[in-house]
C-alpha positions in Angstrom: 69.0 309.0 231.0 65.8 308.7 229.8 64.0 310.1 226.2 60.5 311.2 225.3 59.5 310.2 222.0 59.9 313.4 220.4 63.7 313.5 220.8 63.7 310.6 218.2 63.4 310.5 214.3 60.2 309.6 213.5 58.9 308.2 210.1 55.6 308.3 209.3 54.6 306.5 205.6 51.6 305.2 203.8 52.2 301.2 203.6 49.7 300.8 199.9 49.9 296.8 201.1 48.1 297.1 204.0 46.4 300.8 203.2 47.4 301.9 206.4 50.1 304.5 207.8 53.4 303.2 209.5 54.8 305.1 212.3 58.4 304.1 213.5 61.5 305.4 215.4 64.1 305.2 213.1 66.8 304.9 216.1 64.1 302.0 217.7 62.5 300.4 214.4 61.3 297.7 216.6 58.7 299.8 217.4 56.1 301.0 215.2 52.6 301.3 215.1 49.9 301.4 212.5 46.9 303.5 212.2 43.8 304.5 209.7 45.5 308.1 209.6 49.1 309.4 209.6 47.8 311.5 213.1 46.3 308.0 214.1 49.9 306.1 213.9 51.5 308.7 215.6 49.5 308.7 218.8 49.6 304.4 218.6 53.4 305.0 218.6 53.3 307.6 221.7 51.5 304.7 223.7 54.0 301.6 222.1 57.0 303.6 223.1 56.2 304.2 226.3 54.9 300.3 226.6 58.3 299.7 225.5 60.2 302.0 227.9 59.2 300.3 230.3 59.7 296.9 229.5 63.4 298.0 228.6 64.0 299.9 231.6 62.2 297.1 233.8 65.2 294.8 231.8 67.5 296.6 232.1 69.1 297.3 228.9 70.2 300.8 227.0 68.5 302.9 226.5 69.2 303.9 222.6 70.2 307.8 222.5 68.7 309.9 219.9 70.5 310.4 216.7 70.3 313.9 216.7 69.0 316.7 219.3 66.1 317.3 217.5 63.5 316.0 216.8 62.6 315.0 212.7 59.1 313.9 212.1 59.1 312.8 208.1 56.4 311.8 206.0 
């Protein structure tokens, strides 16, 4: 079966370190993405998670199923 990124959990947070916002799929926290703007990370992450889709699909390997059927975008 295969997911869109909104049937994830996404987490969106302001990293102070870097002054940048952190977007990650909680059930995939391998990938993330970082942008200027919360709106910014989010659309880096649409474009990593389908880069990374593909590479696990092209391997592959499980796809990981969403925790829950809905999708939770946090800040």
């Amino acid at each position: 079966m295969s997911y869109n990124l909104y049937d994830y959990n996404i987490k969106i947070f302001f990293d102070e370190l870097d002054n940048d916002y952190v977007a990650f799929i909680e059930e995939i926290p391998e990938c993330s993405a970082f942008g200027s703007t919360a709106e910014s990370a989010l659309r880096k992450l649409e474009i990593a998670f389908e880069g990374w889709m593909e590479a696990i699909i092209k391997r592959g390997h499980p796809i990981p199923e969403p925790i829950d059927d809905a999708c939770k975008l946090s800040f």
